[in-house]
C-alpha positions in Angstrom: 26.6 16.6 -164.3 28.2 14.5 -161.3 30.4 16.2 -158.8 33.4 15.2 -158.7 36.2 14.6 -155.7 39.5 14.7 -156.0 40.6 13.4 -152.2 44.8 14.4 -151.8 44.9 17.1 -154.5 48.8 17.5 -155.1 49.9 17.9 -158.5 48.3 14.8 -160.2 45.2 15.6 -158.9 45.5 19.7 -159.1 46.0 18.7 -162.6 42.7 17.0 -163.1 40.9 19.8 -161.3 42.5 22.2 -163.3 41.5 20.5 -166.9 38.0 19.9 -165.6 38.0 23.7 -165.1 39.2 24.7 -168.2 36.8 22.0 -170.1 33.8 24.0 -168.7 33.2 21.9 -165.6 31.5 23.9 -162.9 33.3 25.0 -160.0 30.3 24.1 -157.8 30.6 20.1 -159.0 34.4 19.8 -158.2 35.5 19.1 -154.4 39.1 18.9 -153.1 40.5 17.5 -150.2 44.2 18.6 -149.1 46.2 18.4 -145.7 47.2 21.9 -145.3 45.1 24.9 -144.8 47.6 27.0 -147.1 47.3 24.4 -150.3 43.5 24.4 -149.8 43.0 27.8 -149.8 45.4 28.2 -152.9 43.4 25.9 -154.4 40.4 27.9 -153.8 41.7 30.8 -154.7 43.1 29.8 -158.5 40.7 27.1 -158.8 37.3 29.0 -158.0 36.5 25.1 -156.3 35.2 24.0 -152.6 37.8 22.0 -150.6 36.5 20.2 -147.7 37.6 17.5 -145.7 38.1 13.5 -146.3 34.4 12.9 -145.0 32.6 15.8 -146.5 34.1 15.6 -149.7 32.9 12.3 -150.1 29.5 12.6 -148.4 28.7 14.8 -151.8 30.7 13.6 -154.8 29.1 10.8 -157.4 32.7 10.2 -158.3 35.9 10.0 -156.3 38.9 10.3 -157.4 41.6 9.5 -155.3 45.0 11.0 -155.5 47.2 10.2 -152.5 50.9 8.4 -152.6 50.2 4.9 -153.0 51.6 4.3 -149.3 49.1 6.7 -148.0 45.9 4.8 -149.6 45.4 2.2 -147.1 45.4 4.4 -144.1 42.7 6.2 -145.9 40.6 3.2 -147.2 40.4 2.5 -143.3 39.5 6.1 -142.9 36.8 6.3 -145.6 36.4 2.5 -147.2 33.0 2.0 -145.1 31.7 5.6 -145.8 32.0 5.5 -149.6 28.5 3.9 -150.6 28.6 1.3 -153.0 26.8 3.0 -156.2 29.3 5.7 -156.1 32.7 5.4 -158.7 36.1 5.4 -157.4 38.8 6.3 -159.6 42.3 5.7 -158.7 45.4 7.8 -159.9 47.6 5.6 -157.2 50.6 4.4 -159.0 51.0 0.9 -159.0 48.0 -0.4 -156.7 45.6 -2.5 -158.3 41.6 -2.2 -158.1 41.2 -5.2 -156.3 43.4 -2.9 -153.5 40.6 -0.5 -153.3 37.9 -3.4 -153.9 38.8 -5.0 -150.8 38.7 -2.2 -148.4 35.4 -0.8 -150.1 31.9 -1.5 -149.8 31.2 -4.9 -151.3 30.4 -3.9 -155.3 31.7 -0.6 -155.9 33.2 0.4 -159.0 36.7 1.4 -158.9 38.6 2.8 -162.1 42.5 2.4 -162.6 44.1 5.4 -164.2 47.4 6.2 -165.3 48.3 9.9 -166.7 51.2 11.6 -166.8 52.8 15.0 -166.4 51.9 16.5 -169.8 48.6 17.3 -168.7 50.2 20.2 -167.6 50.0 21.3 -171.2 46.8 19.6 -172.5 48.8 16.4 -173.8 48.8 13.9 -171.0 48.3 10.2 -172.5 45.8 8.6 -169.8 45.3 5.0 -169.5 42.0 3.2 -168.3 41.5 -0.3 -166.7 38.0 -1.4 -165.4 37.9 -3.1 -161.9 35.5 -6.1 -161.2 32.3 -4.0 -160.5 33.2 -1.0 -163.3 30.2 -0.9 -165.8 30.7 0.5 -169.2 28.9 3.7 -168.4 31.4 4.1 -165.6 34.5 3.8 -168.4 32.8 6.5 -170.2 32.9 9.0 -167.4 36.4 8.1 -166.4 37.5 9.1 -170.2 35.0 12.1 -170.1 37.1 13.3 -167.2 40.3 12.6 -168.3 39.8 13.9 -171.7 40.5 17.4 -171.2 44.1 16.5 -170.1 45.1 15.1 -173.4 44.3 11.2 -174.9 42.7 8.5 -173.4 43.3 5.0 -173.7 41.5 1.5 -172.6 43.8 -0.6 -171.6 43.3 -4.1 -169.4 44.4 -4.1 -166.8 47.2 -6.6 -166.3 48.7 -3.8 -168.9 48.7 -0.8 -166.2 52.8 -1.9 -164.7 53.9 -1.7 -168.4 51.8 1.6 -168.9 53.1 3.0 -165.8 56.5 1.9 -167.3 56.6 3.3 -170.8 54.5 6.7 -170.7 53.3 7.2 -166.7 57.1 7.4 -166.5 57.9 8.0 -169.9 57.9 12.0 -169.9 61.6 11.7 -167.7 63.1 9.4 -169.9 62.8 11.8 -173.0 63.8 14.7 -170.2 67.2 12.7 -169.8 67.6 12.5 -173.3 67.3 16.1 -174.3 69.5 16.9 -171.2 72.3 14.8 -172.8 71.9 16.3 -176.4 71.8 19.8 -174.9 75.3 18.1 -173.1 76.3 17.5 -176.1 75.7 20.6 -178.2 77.9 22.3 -175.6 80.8 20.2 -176.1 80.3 20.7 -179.4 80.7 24.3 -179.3 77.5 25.6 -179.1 76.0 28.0 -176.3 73.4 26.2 -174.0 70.7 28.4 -175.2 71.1 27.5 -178.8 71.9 24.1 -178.3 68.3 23.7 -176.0 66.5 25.6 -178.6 67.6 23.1 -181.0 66.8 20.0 -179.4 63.3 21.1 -177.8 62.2 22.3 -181.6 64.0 19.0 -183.0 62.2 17.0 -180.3 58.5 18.6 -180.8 58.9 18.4 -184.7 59.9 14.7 -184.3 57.1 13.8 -182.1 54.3 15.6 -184.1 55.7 13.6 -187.3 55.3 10.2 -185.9 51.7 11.7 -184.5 50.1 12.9 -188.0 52.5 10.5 -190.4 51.2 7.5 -189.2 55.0 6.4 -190.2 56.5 3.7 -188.5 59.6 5.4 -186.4 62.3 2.5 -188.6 60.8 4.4 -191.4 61.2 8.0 -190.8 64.7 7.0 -189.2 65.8 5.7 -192.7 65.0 9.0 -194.1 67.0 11.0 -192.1 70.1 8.2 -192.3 72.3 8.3 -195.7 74.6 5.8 -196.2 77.9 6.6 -194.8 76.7 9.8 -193.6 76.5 11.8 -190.0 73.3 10.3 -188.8 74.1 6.4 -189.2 77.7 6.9 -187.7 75.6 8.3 -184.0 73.3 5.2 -185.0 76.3 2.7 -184.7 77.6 4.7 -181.8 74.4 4.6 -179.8 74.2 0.7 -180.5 77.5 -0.2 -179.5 77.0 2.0 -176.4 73.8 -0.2 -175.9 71.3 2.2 -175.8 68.5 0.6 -177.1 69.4 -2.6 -174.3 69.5 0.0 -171.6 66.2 1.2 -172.4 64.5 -2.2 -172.4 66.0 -3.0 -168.9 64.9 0.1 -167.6 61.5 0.2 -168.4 61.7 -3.2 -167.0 63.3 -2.0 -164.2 60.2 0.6 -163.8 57.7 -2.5 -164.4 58.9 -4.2 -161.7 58.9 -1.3 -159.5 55.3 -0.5 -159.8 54.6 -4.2 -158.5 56.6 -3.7 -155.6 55.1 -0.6 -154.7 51.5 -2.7 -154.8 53.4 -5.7 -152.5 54.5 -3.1 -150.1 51.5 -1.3 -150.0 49.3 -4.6 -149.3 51.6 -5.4 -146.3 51.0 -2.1 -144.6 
């Protein structure tokens, strides 16, 4: 079993540790890097792992994962892109950078991964995305979704995909956030306490997603059913589409898109 890395280990990467932990993973194989001596001994303490620094973490991991803000990554390439050897995998969890970032400020044919979870991890339902950089063999796309399985699903996606998957579901756990925080808005207007009207919505919400899970339904489908004509539902449907909600989701998971490739251009020009 590899060791495994995890260099800046704030939530994201805690998050990883943590499932790896829970999946069975031994303590001994998992390494953590973090800036301040009170996170790393927390980590030790709840995590049962070692937590070294930048250099000795990766002097004896197979696999690195790195975890930092994406504006941080280059000043630690310069730190560590000529110490990582060649035959060992790198795994991003940078938002927005692409492997050929990493590629470039690594050891001429190292394999770098490009992942994308998100915040449900927390719970064991993250939805993780994988893209395979230039060097990444097969074998090496099989460990990344070995890792990443105990935080939920994994997915294979290429790689000119990872802006709209940072988009729609590396982003996506806020957007649904806002909604519920408007319906629980609403309920209270309506006349109910907030209590009642957020125990509504969060059972309403969990009972919604698990049917579009296990139905295999398409959401137009399972929509109709709940719509009769001239009914409660369809009069919020027409009210939501002349408010142009659907339009002001598209432009801002554009608006996310596009975000995530200025985050890359920025983080090139440092």
């Amino acid at each position: 079993m590899d060791t495994v890395a995890v260099i800046g280990a704030g939530k994201i990467g805690e998050v990883l540790l943590t499932g790896l932990v829970k999946a069975g993973w031994p303590a001994g194989r998992l390494i953590a890097t973090a800036r301040r001596p009170e996170r790393a001994q927390d980590l030790r303490d709840r995590l049962g792992i070692r937590v070294l620094d930048n250099l000795g973490a990766v002097g004896e991991a197979e696999v690195v994962a790195i975890a930092v803000k994406p504006q941080d990554a280059g000043v630690l390439l310069e730190e560590l892109g000529g110490k990582i050897p060649a035959d060992k995998l790198v795994i991003s969890l940078c938002a927005g950078l692409p492997t050929t970032f990493f590629e470039r400020r690594l050891q001429p044919g190292t394999p770098v991964i490009r992942v994308m979870t998100n915040t449900p991890a927390l719970v064991d339902e993250a939805m993780t995305a994988i893209s395979a950089g230039a060097h990444a063999l097969p074998a090496h796309m099989a460990l990344a979704e070995e890792l990443f399985k105990p935080l939920g699903k994994t997915i294979r996606v290429p790689e000119s995909q990872q802006d709209a998957v940072t988009a729609l579901s590396g982003s996506g756990p806020a957007y649904f956030y806002f909604l519920v925080e408007a319906m629980i808005d609403a309920g209270i207007l309506l006349g109910l306490p907030r209590q009642v009207a957020r125990d509504l919505i969060v059972q309403t919400a969990i009972g919604s997603a698990v049917m579009l899970r296990d139905s295999g339904e398409h959401p137009v489908t399972l929509r109709e059913a709940v719509t009769s004509p001239a009914g409660t539902t369809i009069s919020a449907i027409r009210e939501l589409e002349n408010h142009g909600v659907r339009a002001a989701l598209l432009a801002a998971l554009e608006a996310a898109r596009d975000r995530a490739r200025e985050i890359a251009q920025q983080s090139e020009a440092l």
